[in-house]
N, C-alpha and C positions, 0 to 999 in steps of 0.2 A: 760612913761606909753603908748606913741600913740606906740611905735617901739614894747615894749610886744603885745600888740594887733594885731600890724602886724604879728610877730612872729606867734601866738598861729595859726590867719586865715592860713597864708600859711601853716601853718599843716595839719590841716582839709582841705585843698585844696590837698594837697598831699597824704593824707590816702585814699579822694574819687576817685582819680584817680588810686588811684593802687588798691583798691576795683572795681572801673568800669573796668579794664583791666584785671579784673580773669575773672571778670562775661562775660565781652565780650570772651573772651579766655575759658569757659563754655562752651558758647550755643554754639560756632562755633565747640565746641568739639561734642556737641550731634551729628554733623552732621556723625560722625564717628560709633555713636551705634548705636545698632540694638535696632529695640523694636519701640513705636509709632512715634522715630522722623526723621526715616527715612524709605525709600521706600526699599533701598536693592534692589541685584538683582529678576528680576522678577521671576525668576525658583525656587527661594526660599521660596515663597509666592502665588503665581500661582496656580490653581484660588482660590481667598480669597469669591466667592460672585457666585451665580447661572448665567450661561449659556446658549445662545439662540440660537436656531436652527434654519432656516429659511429656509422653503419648501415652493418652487415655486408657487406648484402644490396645489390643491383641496385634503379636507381629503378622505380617502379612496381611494386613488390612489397609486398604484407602486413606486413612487417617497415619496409619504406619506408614507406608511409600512417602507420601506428604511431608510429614514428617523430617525422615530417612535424608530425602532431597531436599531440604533445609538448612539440614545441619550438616551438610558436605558442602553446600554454596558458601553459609555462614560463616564455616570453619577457615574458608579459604581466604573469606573478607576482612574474618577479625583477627587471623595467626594464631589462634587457639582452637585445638582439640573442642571440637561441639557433638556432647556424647548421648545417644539418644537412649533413652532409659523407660519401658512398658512398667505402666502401672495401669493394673487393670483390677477391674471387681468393682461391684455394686451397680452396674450400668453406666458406668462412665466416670462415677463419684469421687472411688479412689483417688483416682489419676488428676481429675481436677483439685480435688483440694491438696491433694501435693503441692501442685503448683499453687493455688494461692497461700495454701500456707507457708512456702518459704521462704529464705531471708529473702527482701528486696535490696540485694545488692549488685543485681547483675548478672550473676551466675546460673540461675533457675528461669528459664522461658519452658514456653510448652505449646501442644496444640490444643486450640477451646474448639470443640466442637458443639453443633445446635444443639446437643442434648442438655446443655446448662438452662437450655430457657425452656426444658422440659422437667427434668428431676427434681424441681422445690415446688413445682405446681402436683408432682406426682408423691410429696411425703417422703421422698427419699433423701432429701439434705435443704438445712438453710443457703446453703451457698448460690449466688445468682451469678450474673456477668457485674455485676457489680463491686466483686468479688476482684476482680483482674483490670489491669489495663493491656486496651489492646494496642498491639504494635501495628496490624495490620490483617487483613480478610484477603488471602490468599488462591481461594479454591468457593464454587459454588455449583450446585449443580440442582438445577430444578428439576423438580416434582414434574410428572407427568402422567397422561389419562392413556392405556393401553389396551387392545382388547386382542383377542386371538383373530388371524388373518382370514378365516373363516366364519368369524361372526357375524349376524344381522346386522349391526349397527356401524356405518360406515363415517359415520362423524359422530362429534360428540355433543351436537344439538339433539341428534335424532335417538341416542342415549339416554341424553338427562329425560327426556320427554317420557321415553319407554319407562324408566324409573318412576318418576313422577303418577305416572297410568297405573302403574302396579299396586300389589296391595305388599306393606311392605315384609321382607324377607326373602322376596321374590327373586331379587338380585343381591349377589356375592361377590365379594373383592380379597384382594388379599396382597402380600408384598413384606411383612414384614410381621413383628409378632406383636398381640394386642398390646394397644397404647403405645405402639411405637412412630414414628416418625411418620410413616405414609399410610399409616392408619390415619393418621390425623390429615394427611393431607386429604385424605377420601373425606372425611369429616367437614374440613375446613370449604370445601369444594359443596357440598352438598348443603351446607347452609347458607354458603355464598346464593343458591340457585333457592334458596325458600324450601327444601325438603326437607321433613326430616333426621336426624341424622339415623336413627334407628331403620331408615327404608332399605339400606344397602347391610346387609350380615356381614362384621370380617372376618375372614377362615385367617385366622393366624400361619406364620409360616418361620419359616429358619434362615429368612432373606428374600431377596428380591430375586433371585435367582429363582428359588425353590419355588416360589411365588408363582413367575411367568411360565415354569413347566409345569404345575397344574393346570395353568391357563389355558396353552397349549394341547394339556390334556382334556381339556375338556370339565376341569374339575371347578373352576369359576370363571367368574363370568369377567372382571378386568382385574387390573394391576396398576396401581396408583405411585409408584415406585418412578426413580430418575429416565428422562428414557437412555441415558447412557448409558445405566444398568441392563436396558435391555435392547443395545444394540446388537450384538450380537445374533439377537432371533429377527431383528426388526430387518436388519441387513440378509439374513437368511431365509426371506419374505413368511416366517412363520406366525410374527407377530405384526399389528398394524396401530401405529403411532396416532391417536385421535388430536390431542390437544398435549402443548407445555405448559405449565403452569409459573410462566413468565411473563417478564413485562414486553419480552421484545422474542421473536425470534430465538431459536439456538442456530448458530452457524454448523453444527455438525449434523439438522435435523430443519434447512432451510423449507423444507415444503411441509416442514405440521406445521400446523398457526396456533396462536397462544390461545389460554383457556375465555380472556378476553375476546376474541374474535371468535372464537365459537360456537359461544353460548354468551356473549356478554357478561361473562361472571368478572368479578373483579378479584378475587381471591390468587395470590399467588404466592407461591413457599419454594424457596430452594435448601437443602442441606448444605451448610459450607464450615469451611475453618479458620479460624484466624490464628494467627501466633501473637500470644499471649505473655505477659510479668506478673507477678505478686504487684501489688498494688504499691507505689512508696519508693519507687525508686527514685538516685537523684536525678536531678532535669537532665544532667548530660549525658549519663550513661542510658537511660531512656533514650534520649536523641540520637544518640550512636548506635542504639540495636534498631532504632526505627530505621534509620538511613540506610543500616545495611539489611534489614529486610527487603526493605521498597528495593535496593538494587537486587536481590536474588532473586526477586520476581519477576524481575524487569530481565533477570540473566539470559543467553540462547539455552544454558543450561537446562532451568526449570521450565520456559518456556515450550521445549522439545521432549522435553518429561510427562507434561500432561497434556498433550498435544496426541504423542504417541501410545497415553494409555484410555484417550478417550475423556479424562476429567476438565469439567467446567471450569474457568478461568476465568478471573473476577479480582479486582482490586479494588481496594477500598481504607482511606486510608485513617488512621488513631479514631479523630472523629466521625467520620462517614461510616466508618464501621461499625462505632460505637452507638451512635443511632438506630444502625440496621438492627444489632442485635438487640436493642429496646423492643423495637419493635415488632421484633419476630414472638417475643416472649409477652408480650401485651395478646396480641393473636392467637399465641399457640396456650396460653392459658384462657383465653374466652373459651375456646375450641375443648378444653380439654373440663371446662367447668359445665360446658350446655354437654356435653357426651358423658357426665357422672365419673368421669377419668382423674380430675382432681381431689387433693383433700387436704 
C-alpha cells in the first residue's frame, strides 16, 4: 500500500513540473511578442505620450515665437501634443539645464540659444553645448554696424578710421546690456580691426530697441545689434545700415555689404537657435525628432512665419551645427577674456 502511495505522489510531482516548465517557457516567450509585454524597438512606438518643449526665454520673445512655431509643426508630424513650457531665470541658465538635465528619452527637446557659449565663460553655470545634442540650427540672425541716418559717417570704413583717430572714450555704442551679446559683437568687431577694445564706451540698454532710440536720439553714437532688429527705423529712413556682420549678404538688406567688404574685418557673429535633446538618447528616437525637425523647417508653415516677422533663416544640420556652435563659443570666450568679461 505505502509503495502505491509513493507511486501515485511521484506523479503528481512530475506532472507539476513539467506544467511549471511550459508556464515558465510561456512567460519568457511573451518576452518575444509584441503588444503590452514588451517594449519593442522605440521607432516603433515613438512618441506613445505628449511632448515638452522648453524655452529659455520669457513668453513673447523671439526665442518664444520660435519656439511656439515648432511645437505646432512638430505636434502635427508626430501625433502628439508638443507642449511648450518657459523656464526662465538666471540668464538663460534655468531653462537650459532643464533641458540637459532631463530624462533622454524623447520627451524633453527645447531651444539652445547662443547664450550657452556665453554663460560658463561668464561664471554663471558649468554647463556648455556640450551639454545637448543638437537636432538642428533653425533661426540665425546676424549682428550688424548701425548709425543714426544723420550721422558723419556714411560707411563703415570711414568709421572704424574716425574710431581709430580718436582718443578713446570718444565713441559710444550700445544695443543691449553689459556683457551681453552685441556688446561683444562691438567687441568682437573692433579687435578684428586691431583697436582696442576699451576705444568704444558701452552705454548699456534694455535691448536693441532701446538701444536704436537713443541713437536716433542722438544719445550714442552706433548700435551693434541684428539689423532685423532695426528694420523698422532702418525702413523709416531714421536709421542707416553700415555693414552685416556676415559671410554673405542678408536677402532682406541686399545693398548693406558685409563687415568683410567694408573694412576687410573678418569677424562675423549671428545670434541663432537650434532645437536641442538631453544628451543620450537612443539612435532611433534621435533620428525621428531629427527628421521631423529638418521637415518643420523645410514646412510653408515656418518658412512664412519667419519670413513674415523679419527673422533670419538658416539651416544647419546635427553636425554642421554642432560645429558652428564650437565655434561660436571658442570666439565668443577669446572676446570675452581680452574684454575682462570672463572668469
Amino acid at each position: 500500500m505505502t509503495g502505491k502511495i509513493t507511486r501515485i505522489a511521484r506523479g503528481i510531482i512530475d506532472r507539476r513540473a513539467a506544467l511549471t516548465g511550459i508556464a515558465l517557457a510561456a512567460i519568457a516567450g511573451l518576452g518575444a511578442l509584441p503588444g503590452p509585454f514588451a517594449a519593442g524597438p522605440a521607432s516603433a512606438e515613438y512618441p506613445e505620450r505628449p511632448i515638452e518643449m522648453i524655452v529659455p526665454w520669457g513668453a513673447g520673445g523671439g526665442t518664444d515665437a520660435v519656439g511656439r512655431i515648432f511645437a505646432q509643426i512638430l505636434q502635427e508630424n508626430l501625433g502628439q501634443p508638443v507642449n511648450v513650457v518657459n523656464r526662465t531665470g538666471g540668464s538663460g541658465v534655468v531653462g537650459h539645464t532643464a533641458i540637459a538635465r532631463a530624462k533622454a528619452d524623447g520627451y524633453t527637446m527645447g531651444v539652445m540659444t547662443i547664450e550657452i557659449d556665453m554663460m560658463h565663460w561668464q561664471g554663471l553655470t558649468a554647463l556648455t553645448h556640450q551639454d545637448f545634442d543638437i537636432l538642428g540650427m533653425v533661426n540665425a540672425d546676424p549682428g550688424g554696424l548701425m548709425v543714426s541716418e544723420d550721422s558723419e559717417w556714411k560707411d563703415a570704413a570711414s568709421l572704424r578710421d574716425a574710431i581709430k583717430a580718436a582718443a578713446p572714450g570718444t565713441f559710444n555704442a550700445s544695443g543691449t546690456g553689459q556683457g551681453g551679446i552685441w556688446h561683444l559683437n562691438l567687441l568682437g568687431w573692433l579687435m578684428s580691426e586691431g583697436i582696442p577694445v576699451e576705444a568704444v564706451t558701452w552705454v548699456p540698454s534694455e535691448g536693441s530697441v532701446a538701444g536704436l532710440t537713443d541713437m536716433v536720439a542722438g544719445g550714442v553714437n552706433m548700435v551693434t545689434s541684428s539689423l532685423a532688429e532695426g528694420r523698422a527705423l532702418i525702413e523709416a529712413g531714421k536709421v542707416l545700415p553700415l555693414a552685416s556682420m556676415s559671410a554673405d549678404r542678408q536677402a532682406m538688406f541686399p545693398d548693406v555689404p558685409t563687415i568683410k567688404d567694408a573694412t576687410g574685418s573678418d569677424w562675423s557673429l549671428s545670434v541663432w537657435r537650434t532645437i536641442v535633446v538631453p544628451k543620450g538618447l537612443p539612435a532611433d528616437v534621435r533620428t525621428r525628432l531629427a527628421d521631423a525637425v529638418k521637415a518643420a523647417y523645410d514646412s510653408p508653415t515656418y518658412q512664412d512665419f519667419m519670413k513674415e516677422r523679419g527673422f533670419g533663416l538658416r539651416w544647419m544640420g546635427p553636425d554642421e551645427a554642432t560645429a558652428q556652435v564650437a565655434a561660436d563659443d571658442a570666439s565668443l570666450g577669446a572676446v570675452m577674456k581680452a574684454a575682462g568679461l570672463a572668469k
